[in-house]
Residue frames as a rotation matrix with the C-alpha (Angstrom) as fourth column:
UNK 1
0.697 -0.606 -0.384 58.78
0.295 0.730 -0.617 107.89
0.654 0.317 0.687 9.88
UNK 2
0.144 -0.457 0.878 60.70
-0.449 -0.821 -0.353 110.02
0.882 -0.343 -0.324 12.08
UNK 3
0.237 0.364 0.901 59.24
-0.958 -0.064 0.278 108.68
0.159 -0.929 0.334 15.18
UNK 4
0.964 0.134 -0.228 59.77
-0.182 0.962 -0.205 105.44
0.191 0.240 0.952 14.22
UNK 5
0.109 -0.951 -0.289 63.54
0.497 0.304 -0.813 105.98
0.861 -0.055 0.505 14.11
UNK 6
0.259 0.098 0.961 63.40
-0.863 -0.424 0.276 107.20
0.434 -0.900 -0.025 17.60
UNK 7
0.383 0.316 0.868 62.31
-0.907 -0.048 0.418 104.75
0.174 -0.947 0.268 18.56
UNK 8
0.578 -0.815 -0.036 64.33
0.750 0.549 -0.369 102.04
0.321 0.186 0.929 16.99
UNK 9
-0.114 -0.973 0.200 67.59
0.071 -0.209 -0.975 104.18
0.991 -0.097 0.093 17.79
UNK 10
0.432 0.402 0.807 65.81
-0.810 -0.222 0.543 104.33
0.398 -0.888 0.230 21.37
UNK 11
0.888 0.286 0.359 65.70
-0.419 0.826 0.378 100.39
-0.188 -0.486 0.853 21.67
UNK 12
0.712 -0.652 -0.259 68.97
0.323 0.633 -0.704 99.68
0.623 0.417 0.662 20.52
UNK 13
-0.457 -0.871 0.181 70.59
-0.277 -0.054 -0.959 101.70
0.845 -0.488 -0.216 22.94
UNK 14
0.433 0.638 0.636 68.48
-0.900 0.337 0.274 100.29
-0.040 -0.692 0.721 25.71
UNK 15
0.881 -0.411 -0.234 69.72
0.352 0.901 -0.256 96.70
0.316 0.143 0.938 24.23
UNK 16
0.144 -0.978 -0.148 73.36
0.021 0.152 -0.988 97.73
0.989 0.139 0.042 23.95
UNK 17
-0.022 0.280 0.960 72.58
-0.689 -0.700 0.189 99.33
0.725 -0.657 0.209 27.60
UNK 18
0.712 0.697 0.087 71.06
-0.694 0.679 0.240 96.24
0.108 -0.232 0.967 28.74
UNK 19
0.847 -0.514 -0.137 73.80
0.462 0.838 -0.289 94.02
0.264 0.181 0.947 27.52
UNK 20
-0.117 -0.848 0.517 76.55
-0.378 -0.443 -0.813 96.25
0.918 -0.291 -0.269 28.90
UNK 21
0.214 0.392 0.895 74.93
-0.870 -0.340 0.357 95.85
0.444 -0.855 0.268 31.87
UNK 22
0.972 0.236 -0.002 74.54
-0.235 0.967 0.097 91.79
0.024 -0.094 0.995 31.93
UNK 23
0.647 -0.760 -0.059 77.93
0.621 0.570 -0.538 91.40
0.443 0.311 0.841 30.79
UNK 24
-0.101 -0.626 0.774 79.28
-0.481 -0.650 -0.588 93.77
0.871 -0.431 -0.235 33.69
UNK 25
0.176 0.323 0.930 77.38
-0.983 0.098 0.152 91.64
-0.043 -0.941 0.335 36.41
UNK 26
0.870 -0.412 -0.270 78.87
0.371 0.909 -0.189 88.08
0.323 0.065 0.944 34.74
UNK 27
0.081 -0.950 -0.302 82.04
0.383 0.309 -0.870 89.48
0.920 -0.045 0.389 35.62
UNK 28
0.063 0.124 0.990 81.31
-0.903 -0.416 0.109 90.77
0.425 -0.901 0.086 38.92
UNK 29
0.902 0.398 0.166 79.86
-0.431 0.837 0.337 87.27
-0.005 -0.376 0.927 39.30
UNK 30
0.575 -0.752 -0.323 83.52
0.345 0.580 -0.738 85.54
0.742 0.312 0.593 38.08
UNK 31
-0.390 -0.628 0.674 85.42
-0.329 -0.588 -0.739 88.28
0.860 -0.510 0.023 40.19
UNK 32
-0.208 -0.169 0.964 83.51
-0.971 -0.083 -0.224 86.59
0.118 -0.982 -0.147 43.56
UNK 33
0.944 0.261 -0.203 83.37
-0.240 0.963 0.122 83.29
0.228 -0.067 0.971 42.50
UNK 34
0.306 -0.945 -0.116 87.67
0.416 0.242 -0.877 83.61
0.856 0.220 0.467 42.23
UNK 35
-0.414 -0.357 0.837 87.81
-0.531 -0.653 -0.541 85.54
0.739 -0.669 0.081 45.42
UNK 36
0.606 0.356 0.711 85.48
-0.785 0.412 0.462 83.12
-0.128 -0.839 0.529 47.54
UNK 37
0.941 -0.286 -0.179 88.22
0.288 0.958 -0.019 80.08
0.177 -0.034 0.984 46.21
UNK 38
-0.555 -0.831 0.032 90.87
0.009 -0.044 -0.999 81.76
0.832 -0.554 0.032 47.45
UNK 39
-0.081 -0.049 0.996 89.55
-0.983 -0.162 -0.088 82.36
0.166 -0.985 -0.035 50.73
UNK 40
0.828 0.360 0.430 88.86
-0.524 0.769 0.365 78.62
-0.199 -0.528 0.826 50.90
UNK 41
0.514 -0.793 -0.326 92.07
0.408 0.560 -0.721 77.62
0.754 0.238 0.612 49.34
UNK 42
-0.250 -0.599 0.761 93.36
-0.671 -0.459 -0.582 80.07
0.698 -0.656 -0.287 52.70
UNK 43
0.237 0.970 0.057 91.18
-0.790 0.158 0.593 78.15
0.566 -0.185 0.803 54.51
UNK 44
0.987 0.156 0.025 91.82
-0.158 0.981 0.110 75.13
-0.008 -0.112 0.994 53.86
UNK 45
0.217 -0.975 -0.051 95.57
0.174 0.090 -0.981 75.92
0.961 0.204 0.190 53.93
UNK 46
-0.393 -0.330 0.858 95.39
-0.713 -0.480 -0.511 77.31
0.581 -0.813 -0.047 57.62
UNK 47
0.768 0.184 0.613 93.71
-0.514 0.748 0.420 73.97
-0.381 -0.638 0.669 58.99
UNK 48
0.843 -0.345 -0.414 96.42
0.109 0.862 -0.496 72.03
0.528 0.373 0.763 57.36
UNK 49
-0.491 -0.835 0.247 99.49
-0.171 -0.186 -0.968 74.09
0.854 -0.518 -0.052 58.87
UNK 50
0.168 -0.139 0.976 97.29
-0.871 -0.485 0.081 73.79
0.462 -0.864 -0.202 62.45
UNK 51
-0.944 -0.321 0.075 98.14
-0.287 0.690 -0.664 70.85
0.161 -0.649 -0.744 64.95
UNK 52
-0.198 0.916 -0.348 95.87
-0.040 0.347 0.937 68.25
0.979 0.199 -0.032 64.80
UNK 53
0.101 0.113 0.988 93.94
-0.961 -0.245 0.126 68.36
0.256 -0.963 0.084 68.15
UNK 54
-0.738 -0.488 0.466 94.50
-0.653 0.688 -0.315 65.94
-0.167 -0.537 -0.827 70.81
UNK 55
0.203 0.762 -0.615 92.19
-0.262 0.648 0.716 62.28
0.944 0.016 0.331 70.59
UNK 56
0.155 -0.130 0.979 91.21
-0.932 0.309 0.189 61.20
-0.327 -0.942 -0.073 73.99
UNK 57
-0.582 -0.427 -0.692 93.13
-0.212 0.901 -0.378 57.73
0.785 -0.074 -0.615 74.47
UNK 58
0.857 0.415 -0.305 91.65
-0.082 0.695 0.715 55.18
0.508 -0.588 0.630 76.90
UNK 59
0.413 -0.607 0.679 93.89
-0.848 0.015 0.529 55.16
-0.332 -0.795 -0.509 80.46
UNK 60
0.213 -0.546 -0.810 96.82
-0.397 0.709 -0.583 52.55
0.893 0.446 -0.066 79.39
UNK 61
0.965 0.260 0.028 97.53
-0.122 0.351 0.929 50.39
0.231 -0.900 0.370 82.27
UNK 62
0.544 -0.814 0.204 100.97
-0.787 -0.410 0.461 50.85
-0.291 -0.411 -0.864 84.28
UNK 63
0.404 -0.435 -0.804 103.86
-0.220 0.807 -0.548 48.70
0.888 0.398 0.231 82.58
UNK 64
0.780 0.107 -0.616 104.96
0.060 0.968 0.243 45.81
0.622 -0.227 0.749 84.21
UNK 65
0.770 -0.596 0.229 107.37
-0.593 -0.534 0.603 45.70
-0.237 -0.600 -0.764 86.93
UNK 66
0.004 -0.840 -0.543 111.01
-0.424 0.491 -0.761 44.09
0.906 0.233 -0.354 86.12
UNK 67
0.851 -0.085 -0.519 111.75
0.263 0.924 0.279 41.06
0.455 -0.374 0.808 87.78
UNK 68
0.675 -0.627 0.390 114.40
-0.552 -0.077 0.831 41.14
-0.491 -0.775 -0.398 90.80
UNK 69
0.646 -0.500 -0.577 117.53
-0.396 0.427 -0.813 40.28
0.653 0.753 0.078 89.65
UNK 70
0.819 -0.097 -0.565 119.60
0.439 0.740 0.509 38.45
0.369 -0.665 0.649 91.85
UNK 71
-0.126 -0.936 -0.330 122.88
0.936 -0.223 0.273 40.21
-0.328 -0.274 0.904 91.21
UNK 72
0.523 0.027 -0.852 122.86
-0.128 -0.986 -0.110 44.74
-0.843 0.166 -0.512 91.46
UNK 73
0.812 -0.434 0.389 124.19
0.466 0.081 -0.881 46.02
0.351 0.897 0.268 88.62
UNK 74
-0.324 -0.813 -0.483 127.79
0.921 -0.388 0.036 47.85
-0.217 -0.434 0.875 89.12
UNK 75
0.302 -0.005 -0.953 127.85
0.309 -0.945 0.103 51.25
-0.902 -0.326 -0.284 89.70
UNK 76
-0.381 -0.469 -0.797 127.74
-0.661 -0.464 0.590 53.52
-0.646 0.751 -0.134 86.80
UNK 77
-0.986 -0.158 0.051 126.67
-0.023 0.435 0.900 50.80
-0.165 0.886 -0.433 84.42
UNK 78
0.033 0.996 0.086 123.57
-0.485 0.091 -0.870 50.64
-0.874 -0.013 0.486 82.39
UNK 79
-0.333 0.064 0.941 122.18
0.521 0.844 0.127 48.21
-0.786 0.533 -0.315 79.99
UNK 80
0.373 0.581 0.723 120.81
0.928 -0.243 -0.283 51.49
0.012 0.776 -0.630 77.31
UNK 81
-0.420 -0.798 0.431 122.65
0.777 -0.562 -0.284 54.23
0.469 0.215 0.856 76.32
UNK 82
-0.616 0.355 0.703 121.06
-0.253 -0.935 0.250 57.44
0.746 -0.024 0.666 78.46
UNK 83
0.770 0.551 -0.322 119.79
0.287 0.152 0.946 55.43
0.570 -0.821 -0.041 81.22
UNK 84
0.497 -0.587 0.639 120.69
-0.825 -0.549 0.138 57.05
0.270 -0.595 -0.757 84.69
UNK 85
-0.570 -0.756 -0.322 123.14
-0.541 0.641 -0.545 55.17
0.618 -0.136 -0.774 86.79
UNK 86
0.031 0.505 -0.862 122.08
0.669 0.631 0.393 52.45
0.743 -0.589 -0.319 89.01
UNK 87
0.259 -0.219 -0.941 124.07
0.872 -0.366 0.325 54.56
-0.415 -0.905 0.096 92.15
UNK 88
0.670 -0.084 0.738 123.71
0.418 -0.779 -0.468 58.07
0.614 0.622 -0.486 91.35
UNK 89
-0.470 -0.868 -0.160 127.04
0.783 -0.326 -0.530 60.20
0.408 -0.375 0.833 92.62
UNK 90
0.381 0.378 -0.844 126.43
0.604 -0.792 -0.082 62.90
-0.699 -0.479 -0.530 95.10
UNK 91
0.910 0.093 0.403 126.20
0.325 -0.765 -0.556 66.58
0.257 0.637 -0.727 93.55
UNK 92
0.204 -0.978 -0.044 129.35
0.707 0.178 -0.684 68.39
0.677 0.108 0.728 93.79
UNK 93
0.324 0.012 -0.946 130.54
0.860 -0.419 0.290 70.32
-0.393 -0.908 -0.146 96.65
UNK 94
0.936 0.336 0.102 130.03
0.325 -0.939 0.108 74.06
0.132 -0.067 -0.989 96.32
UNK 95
-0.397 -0.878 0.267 133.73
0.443 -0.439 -0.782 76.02
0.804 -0.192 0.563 95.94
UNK 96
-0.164 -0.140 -0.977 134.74
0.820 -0.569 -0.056 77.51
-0.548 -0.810 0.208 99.49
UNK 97
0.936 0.286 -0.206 133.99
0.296 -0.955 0.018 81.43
-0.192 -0.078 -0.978 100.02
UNK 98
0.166 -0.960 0.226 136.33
0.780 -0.012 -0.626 83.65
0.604 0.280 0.746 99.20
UNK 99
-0.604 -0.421 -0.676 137.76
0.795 -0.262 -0.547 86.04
0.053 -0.868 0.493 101.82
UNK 100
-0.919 0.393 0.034 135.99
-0.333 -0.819 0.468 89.21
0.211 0.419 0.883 99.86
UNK 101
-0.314 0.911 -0.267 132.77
-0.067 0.259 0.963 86.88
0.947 0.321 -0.020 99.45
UNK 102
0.049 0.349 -0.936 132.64
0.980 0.163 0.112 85.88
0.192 -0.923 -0.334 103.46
UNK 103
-0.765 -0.028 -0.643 133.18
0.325 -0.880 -0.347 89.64
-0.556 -0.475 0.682 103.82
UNK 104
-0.867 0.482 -0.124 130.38
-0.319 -0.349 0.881 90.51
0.382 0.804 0.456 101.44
UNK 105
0.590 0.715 -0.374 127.39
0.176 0.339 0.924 88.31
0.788 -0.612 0.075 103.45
UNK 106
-0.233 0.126 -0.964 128.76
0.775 0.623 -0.106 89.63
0.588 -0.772 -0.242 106.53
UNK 107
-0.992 0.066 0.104 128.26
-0.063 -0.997 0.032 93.20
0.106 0.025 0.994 105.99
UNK 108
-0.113 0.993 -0.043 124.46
0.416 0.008 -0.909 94.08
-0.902 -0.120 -0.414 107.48
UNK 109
-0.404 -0.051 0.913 122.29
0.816 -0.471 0.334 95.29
0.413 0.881 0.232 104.70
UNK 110
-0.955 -0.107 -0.275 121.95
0.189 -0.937 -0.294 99.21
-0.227 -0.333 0.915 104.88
UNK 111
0.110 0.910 -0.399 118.54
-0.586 -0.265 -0.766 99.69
-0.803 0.318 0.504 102.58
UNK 112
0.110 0.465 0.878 116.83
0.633 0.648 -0.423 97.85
-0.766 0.603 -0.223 99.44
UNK 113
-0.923 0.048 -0.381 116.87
-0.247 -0.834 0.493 99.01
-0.294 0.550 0.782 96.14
UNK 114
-0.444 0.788 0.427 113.65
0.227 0.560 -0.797 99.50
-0.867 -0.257 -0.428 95.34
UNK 115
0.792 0.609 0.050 113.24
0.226 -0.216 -0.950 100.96
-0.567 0.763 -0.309 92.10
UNK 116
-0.536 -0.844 -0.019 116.18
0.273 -0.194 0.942 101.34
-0.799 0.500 0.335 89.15
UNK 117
0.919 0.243 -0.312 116.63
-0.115 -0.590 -0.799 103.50
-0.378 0.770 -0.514 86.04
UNK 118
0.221 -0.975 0.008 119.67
0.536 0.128 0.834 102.49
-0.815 -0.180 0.551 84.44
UNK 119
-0.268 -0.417 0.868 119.75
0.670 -0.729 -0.143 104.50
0.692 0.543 0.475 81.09
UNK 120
0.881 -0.226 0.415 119.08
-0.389 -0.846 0.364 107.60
0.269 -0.482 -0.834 83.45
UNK 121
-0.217 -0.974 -0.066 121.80
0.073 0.052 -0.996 106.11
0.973 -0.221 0.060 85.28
UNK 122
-0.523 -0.109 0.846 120.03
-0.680 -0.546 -0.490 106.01
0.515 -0.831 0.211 88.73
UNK 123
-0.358 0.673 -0.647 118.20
0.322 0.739 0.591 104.36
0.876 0.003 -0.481 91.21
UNK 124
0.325 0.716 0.618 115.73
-0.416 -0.478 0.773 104.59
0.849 -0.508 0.143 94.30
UNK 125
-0.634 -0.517 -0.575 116.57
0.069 0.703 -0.708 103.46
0.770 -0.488 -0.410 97.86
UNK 126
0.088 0.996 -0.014 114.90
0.101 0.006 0.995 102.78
0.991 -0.089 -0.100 100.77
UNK 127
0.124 -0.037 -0.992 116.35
0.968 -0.216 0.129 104.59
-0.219 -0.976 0.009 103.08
UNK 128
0.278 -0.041 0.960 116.57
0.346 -0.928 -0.140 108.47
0.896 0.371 -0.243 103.30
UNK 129
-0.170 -0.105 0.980 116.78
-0.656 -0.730 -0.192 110.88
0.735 -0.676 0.056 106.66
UNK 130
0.925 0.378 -0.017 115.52
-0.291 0.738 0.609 108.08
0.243 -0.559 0.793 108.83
UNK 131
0.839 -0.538 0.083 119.05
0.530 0.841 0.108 106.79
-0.128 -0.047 0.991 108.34
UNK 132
0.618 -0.610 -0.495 121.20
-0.144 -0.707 0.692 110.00
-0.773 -0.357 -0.525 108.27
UNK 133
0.242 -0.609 0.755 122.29
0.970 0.147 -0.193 109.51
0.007 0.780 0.626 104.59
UNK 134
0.401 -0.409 -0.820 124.12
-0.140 -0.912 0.386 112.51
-0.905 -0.040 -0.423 103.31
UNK 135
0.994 0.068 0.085 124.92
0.073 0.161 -0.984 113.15
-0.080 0.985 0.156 99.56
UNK 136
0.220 -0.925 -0.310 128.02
-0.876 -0.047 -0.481 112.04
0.430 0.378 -0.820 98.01
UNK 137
-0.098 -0.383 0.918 128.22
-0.537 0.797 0.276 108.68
-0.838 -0.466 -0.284 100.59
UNK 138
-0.362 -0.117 -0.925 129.17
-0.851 0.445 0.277 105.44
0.379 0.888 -0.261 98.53
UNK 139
0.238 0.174 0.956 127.84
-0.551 0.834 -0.014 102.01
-0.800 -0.523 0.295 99.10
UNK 140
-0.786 -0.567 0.245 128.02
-0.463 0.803 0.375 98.72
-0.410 0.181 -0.894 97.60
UNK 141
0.389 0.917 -0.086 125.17
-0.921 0.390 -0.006 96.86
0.028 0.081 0.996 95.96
UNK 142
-0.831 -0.464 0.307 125.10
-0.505 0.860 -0.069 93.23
-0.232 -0.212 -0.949 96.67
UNK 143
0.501 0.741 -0.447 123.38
-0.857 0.498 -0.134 90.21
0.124 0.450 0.885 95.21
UNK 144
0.795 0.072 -0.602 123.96
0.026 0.988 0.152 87.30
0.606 -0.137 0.784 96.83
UNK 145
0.428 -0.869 -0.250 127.86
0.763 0.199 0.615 86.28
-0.484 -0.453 0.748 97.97
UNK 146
-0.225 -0.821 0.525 128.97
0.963 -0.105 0.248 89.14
-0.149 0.561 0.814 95.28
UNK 147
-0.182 -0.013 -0.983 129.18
0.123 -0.992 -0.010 92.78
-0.976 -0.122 0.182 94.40
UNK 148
0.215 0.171 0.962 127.16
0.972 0.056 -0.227 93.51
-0.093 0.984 -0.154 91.49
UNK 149
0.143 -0.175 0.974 127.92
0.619 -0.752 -0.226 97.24
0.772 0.636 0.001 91.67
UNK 150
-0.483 -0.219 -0.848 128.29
0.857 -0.318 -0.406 100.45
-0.181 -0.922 0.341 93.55
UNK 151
0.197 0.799 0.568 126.03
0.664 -0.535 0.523 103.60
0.722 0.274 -0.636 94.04
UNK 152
-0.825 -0.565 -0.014 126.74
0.492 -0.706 -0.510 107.44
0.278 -0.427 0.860 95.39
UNK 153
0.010 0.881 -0.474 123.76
0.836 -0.267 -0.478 109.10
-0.548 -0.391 -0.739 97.48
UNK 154
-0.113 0.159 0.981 122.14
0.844 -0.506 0.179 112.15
0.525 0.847 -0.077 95.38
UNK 155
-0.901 -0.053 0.430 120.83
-0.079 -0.956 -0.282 115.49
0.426 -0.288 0.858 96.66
UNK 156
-0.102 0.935 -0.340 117.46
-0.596 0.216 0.773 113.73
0.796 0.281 0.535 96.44
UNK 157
-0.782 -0.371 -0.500 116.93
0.227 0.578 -0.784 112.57
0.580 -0.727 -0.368 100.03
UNK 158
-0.170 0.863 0.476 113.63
-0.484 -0.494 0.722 112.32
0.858 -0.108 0.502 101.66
UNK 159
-0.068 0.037 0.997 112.44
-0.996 -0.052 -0.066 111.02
0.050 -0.998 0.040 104.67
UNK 160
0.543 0.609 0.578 112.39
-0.431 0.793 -0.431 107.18
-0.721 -0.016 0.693 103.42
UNK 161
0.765 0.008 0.644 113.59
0.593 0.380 -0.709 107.35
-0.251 0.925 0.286 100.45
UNK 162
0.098 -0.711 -0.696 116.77
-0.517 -0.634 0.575 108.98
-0.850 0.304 -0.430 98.58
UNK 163
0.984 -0.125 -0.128 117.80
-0.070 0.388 -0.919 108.71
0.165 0.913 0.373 94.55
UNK 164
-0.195 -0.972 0.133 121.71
-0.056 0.146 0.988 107.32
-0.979 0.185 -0.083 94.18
UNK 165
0.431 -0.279 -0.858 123.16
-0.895 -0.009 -0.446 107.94
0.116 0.960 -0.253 91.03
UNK 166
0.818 -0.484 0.310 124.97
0.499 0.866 0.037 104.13
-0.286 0.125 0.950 89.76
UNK 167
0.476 -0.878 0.051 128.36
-0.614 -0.291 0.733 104.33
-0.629 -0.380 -0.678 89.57
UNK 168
0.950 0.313 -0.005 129.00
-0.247 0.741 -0.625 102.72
-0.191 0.595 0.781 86.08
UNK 169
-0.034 -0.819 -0.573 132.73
-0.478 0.517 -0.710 102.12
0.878 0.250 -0.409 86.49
UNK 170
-0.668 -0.254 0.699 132.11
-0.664 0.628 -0.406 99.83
-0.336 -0.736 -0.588 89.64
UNK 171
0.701 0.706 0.103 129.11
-0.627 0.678 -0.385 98.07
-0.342 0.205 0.917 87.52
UNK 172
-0.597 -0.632 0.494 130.58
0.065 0.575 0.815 94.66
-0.800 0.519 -0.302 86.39
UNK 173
-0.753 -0.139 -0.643 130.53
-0.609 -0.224 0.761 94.25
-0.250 0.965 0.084 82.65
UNK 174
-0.378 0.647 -0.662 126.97
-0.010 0.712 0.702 92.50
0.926 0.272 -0.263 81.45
UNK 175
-0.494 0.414 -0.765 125.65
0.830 0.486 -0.273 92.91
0.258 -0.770 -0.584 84.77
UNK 176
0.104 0.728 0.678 122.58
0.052 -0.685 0.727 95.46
0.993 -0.040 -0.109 85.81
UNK 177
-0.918 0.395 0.030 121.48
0.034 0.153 -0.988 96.69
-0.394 -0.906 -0.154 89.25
UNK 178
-0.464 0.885 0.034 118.27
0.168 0.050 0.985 95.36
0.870 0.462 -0.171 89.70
UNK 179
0.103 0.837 0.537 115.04
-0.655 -0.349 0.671 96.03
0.749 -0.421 0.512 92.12
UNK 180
0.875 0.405 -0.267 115.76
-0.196 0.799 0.569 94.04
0.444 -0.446 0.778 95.36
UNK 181
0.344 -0.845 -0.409 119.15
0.498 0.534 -0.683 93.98
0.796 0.031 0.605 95.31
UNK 182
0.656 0.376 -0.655 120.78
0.733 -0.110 0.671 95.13
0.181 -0.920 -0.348 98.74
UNK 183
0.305 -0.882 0.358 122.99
-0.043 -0.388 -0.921 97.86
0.951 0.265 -0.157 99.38
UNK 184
0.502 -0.662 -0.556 125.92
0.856 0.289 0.429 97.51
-0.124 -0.692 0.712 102.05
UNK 185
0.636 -0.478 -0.606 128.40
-0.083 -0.823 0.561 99.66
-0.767 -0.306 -0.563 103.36
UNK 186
0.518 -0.641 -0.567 131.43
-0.541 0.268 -0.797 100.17
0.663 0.719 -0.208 100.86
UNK 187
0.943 -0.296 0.153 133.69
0.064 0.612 0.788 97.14
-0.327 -0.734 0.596 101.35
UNK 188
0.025 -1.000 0.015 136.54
0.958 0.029 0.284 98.24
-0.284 0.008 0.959 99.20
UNK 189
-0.035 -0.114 -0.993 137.97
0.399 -0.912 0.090 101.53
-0.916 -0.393 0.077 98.96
C-alpha cells in the first residue's frame, strides 16, 4: 500500500505541475497576443500621422490665354486683391555712401581672415613675415561697405600666416568676425 501512495502523491504533483505549467504558457500566450496589438495599433497610428504619398496626375493642359482688352489697365490697379501691378515701379535707389563707407572700399585689402575663434577671442590671418607684420599693429576688419570689427597682431607670426587677437570693444554689438572677411589698414584712430 505504501507504494501505491507514492505513486498517487507522485501523479498529483506531476498534474498540479503540469497544470501550473499550461496555465503559465496561456498567459505568456495573452501577454503576446496584447503586445503584438499594440505594436499594430503603433503601426497603424504611424501611417496615419504620415503624408499621404503623391498620385501621379495626368499633364493638365496650359490655361487659356485672356483675351486682349482694348483699353490697359491704370497703373497700380488690379482686378484681385494680391495681384501684382499691371506697371511694376522700379526698385528703390540704394542710400548714397557715406564719407567713412567710400573710405572703407577704398582702403586696399591687407590679408584675409582665414580662420576665427571667437570664444578664444582670436583669429588667423593670411599674412605673416611676407608682409612685415609686427605684434601689437591694429587693423580693421571689413565686410562689405562697413567695419565689422578690429584686430591687434599677436606674437604668433609666421611666414604666411600670423594669429590677431579680436579686439572685442571695436566688435559691433550682435556682429561676429567671420572667415573671409578682409582686413584693412586702421581707418579710425
Amino acid at each position: 500500500m505504501r507504494l501505491s501512495h507514492y505513486a498517487l502523491a507522485l501523479t498529483v504533483i506531476l498534474l498540479a505541475i503540469t497544470g501550473y505549467l499550461a496555465w503559465e504558457a496561456g498567459e505568456e500566450a495573452k501577454g503576446a497576443r496584447k503586445e503584438l496589438e499594440l505594436v499594430r495599433r503603433q503601426q497603424a497610428a504611424q501611417e496615419a500621422a504620415m503624408p499621404l504619398k503623391p498620385s501621379t496626375v495626368a499633364a493638365l493642359p496650359p490655361p487659356p490665354e485672356p483675351a486682349p482688352s482694348a483699353v490697359p489697365p491704370l497703373a497700380g490697379s488690379s482686378l484681385m486683391p494680391g495681384t501684382p501691378p499691371a506697371y511694376p515701379s522700379p526698385p528703390p535707389a540704394a542710400a548714397p555712401l557715406t564719407d567713412l563707407q567710400k573710405q572703407v572700399l577704398g582702403m586696399p585689402v591687407f590679408a584675409k581672415i582665414i580662420e576665427v575663434h571667437n570664444e578664444e577671442g582670436f583669429a588667423v590671418i593670411d599674412a605673416g613675415k611676407n608682409k612685415q607684420l609686427t605684434s601689437g599693429t591694429k587693423f580693421d576688419v571689413r565686410r562689405g561697405n562697413g567695419l565689422v570689427g578690429r584686430v591687434i597682431v599677436g606674437d604668433t607670426i609666421d611666414a604666411a600666416e600670423a594669429v590677431v587677437d579680436i579686439d572685442n570693444s571695436a566688435v559691433l554689438p550682435g556682429v561676429r568676425i567671420e572667415a573671409g572677411d578682409e582686413v584693412i589698414h586702421a581707418v579710425r584712430k
